[in-house]
C-alpha positions as CSV (number, residue, x, y, z in Angstrom):
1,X,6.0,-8.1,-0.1
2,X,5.7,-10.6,3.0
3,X,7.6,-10.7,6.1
4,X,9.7,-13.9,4.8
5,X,11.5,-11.7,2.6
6,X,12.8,-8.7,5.5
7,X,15.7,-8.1,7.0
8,X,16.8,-7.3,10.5
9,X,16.4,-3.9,10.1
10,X,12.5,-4.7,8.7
11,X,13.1,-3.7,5.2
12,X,12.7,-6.3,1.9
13,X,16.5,-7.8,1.4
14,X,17.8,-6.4,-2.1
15,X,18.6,-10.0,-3.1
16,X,15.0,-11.2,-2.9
17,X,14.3,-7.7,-5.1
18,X,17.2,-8.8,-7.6
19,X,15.7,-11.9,-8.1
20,X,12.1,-10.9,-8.6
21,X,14.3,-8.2,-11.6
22,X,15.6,-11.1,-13.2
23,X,12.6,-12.4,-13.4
24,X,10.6,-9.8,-14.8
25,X,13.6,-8.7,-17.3
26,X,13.6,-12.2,-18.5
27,X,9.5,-11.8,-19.0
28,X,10.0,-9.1,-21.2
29,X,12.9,-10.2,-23.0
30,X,10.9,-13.0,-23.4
31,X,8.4,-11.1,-25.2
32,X,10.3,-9.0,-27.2
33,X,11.7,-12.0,-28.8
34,X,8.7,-13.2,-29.7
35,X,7.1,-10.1,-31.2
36,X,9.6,-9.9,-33.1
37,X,9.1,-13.4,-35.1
38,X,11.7,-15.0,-32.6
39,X,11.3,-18.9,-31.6
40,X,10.8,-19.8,-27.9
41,X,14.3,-20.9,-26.7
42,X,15.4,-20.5,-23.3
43,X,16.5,-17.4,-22.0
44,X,19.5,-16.9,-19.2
45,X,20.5,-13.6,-17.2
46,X,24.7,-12.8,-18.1
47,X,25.0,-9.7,-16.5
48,X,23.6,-7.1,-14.1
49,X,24.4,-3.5,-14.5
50,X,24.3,-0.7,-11.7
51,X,21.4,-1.7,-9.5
52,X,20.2,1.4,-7.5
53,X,18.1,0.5,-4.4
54,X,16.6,4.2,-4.3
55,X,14.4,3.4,-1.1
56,X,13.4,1.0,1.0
57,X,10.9,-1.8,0.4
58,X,8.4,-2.7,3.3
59,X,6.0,-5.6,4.2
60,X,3.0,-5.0,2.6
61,X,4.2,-2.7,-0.4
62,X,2.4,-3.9,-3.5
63,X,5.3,-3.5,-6.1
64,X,5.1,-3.5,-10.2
65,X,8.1,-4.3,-12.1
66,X,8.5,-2.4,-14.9
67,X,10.4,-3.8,-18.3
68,X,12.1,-2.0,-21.1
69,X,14.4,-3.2,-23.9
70,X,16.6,-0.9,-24.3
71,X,19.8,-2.8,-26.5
72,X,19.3,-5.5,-28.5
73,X,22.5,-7.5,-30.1
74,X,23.3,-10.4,-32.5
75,X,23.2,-13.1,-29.4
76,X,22.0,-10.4,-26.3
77,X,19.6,-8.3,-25.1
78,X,19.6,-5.7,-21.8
79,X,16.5,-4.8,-20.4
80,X,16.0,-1.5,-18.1
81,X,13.8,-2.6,-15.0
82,X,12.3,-0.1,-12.9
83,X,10.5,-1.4,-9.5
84,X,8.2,0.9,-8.3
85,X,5.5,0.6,-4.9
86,X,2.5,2.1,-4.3
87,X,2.8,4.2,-1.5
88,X,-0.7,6.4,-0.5
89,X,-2.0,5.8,-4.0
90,X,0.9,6.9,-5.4
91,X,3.4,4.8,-7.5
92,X,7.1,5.7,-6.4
93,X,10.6,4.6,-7.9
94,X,12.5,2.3,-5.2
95,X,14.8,0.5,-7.4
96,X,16.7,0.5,-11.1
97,X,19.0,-1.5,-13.4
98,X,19.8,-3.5,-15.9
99,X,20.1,-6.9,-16.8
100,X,21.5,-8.7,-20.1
101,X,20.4,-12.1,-21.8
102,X,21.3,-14.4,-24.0
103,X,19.0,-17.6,-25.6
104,X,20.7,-20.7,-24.9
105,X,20.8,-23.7,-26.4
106,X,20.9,-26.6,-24.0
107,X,22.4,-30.1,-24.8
108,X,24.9,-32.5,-23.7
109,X,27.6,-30.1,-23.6
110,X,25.7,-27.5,-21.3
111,X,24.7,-24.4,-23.2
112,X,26.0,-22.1,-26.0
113,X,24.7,-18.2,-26.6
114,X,22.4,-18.1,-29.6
115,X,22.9,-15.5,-32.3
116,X,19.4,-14.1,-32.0
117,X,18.6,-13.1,-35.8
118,X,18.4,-16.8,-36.1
């Protein structure tokens, strides 16, 4: 994490860590669809579910974001993301949720949820 991202109080904000989530849940979404015979459409975040900042994220903490699918619907799909950091070698929890998406299809109109068996 870089100093751009801190707070006053010298901590990483939780809003730069949400996004850097949605991100990485939208990833492995991503790549769930597509293992599973899925065609590439575009994938949008609908709803976050109980975030838990756990600990605080410094400057210079190398974090991994990782992905798990853990529902998957006719036109959405929630992914678990756990951020952990590596603190002394170690790899600690700082941060959990959830996120849901949907596959969009974008036109004229703006975008519609896809039924993802299609």
């Amino acid at each position: 994490m870089m100093p751009r991202d801190t707070n006053a109080h010298g901590t990483i904000f939780g809003g730069v860590i949400l996004s850097y989530m949605d991100q990485a849940g939208a990833i492995g979404a991503r790549h769930t669809l597509l293992a599973a015979g899925a065609r590439e459409k575009p994938l949008v975040s609908v709803a976050i579910d109980r975030v838990e900042f756990l600990k605080p994220i410094y400057v210079g903490d190398v974090v991994s974001f990782i992905t798990n699918v853990t529902r998957t619907g006719k036109t959405s799909l929630t992914v678990q993301i756990v951020v952990n950091a590596d603190r002394k070698g170690e790899s600690v929890e700082m941060t959990r949720g959830s996120i849901t998406y949907v596959t969009v299809e974008l036109g004229a109109e703006g975008h519609a949820p896809v039924n993802l068996d299609a």
